[in-house]
N, C-alpha and C positions, 0 to 999 in steps of 0.2 A: 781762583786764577785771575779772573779779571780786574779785582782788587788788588792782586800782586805785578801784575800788569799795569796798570793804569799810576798806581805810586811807584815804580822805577822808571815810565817814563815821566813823569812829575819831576820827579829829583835831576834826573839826566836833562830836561830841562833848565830847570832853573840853575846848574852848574852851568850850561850851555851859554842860557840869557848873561846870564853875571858874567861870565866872560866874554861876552860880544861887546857889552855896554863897557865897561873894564879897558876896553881895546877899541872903544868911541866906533865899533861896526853896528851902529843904529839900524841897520837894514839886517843882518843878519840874527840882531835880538827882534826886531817887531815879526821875521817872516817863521823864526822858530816858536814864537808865541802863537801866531795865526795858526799854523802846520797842528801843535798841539792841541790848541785849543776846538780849533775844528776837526782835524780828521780822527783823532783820538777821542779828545774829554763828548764830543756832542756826536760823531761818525758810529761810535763803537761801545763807547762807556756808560752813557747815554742810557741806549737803546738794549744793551746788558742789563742796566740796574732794572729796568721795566721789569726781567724777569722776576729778581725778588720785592721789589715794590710792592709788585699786585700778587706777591705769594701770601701765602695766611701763617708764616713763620713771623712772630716780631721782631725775635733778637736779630734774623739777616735782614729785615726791616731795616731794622736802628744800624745795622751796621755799615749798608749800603748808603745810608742817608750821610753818616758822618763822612764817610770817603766822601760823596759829593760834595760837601761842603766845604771838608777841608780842601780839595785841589782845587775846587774855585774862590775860596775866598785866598790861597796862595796865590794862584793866578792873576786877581787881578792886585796884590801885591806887585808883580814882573811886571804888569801893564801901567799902572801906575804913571810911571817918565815919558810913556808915551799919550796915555790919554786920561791925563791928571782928573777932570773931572768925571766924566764917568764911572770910570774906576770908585773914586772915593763917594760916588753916587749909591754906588751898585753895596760897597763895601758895606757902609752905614745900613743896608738892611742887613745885615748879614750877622751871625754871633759872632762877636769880636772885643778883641780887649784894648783900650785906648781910646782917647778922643776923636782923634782922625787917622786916616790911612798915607795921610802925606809924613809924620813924624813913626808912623808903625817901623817896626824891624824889617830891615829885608829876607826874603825867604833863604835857608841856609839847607845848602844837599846834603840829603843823609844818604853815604853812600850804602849804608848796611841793608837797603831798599830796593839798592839795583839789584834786577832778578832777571838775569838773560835767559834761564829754563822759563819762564814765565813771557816776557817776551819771546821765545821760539815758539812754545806751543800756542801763543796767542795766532803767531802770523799762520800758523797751521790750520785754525779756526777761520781765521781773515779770510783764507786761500779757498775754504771750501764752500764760505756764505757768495763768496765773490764769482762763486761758479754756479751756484744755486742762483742768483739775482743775474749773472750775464745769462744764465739759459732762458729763464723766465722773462726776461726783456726781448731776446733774441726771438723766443718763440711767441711773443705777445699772449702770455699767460695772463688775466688778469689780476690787479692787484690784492681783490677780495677772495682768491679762489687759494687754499692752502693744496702746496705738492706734495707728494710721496718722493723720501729721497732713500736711495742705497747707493751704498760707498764701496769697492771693491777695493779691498786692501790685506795686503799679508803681514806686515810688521804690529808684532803687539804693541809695542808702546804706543804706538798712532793708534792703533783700536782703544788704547784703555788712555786717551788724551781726548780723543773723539767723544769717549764715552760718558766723562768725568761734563764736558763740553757740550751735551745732547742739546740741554733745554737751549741753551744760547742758538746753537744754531739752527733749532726749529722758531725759535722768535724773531729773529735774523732773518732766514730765509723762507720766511711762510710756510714750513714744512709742517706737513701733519705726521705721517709717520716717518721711521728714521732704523735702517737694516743696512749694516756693516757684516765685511768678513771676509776672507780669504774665497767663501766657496760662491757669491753674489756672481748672479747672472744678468746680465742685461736686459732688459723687457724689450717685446716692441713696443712699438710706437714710442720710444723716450728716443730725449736727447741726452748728451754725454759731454763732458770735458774730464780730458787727462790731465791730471797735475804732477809735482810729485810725489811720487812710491804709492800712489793710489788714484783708483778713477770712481769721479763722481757718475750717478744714472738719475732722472729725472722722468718719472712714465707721462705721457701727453694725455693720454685718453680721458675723456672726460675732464679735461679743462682747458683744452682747446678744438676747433672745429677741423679734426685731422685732413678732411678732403682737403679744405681751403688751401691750409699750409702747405 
């Protein structure tokens, strides 16, 4: 999923870029470069490939390795017009074919790559790390201390999207354990956020000083 994620908003990108640049909106190709590059490739893509990196799998090893390589050495193809040297800085370490990155091809969209089921259930995942790290800020958990997370939710497809999605979101959001399902009861001492068609639960006990709070 993350991998099908991460290259459909790749591609939708760089149609993006080339059409800003195309239509001389300089400000519209560098803020959609910025946008992807940081809150996507380095926010999210990132901080997913960790989980198979340090897996003891080679092949999603090698496999997670090549996605990264390839959307950032495309990347700084886009970037290129805007921060010529750098770019062809960064480039020149990188595996590549040609002399320089100033005469290389421009990146061309393949649209057979957009994958909006993959974008939907991404922003699904987003939604509930984003709830696991607002609780844990809100409640001044610290950053060294792994939660218990349960998810209360009736719709299968969101159970078996969640569930395909486990490791990510316990890597994501510091969780140790992780109990989904229609019949999830609220603990006490946890804090909670409702999203949609499901509520996250978050137990405090023992990793924060309950009186204080």
């Amino acid at each position: 999923l993350a991998d099908r994620w991460i290259l459909s908003l790749f591609n939708r990108t760089i149609a993006n870029v080339t059409s800003a640049l195309e239509n001389y909106r300089f400000d519209e190709a560098s803020r959609g470069l910025y946008e992807f590059v940081w809150n996507a490739y380095c926010d999210w893509y990132l901080e997913m490939a960790k989980v198979r990196l340090n897996g003891e799998d080679p092949e999603e090893r090698a496999n997670v390795q090549a996605v990264l390589v390839h959307v950032l050495e495309g990347t700084l193809r886009l970037l290129h017009p805007m921060v010529p040297f750098i770019s062809e800085e960064l480039w020149q370490k990188f595996p590549h074919r040609g002399e320089a990155l100033i005469v290389a091809d421009w990146p061309q969209a393949d649209d057979t790559l957009l994958d909006d089921m993959a974008e939907t259930e991404m922003a699904l995942v987003q939604e509930v790390v984003r709830a696991v790290r607002n609780i844990r800020g809100t409640m001044s958990v610290p950053p060294g201390k792994r939660a218990d997370l349960l998810v209360k939710v009736e719709s299968r497809e969101i159970i078996d999207i969640l569930d395909r999605t486990q490791a990510y979101i316990c890597e994501l959001g510091r969780v140790d354990s992780f109990e989904m399902g229609n019949d999830v009861v609220r603990p006490r001492a946890s804090a909670s956020a409702v999203l949609t068609d499901l509520e996250v639960y978050v137990p405090l006990a023992g990793l924060i000083d309950l009186e204080i709070e």
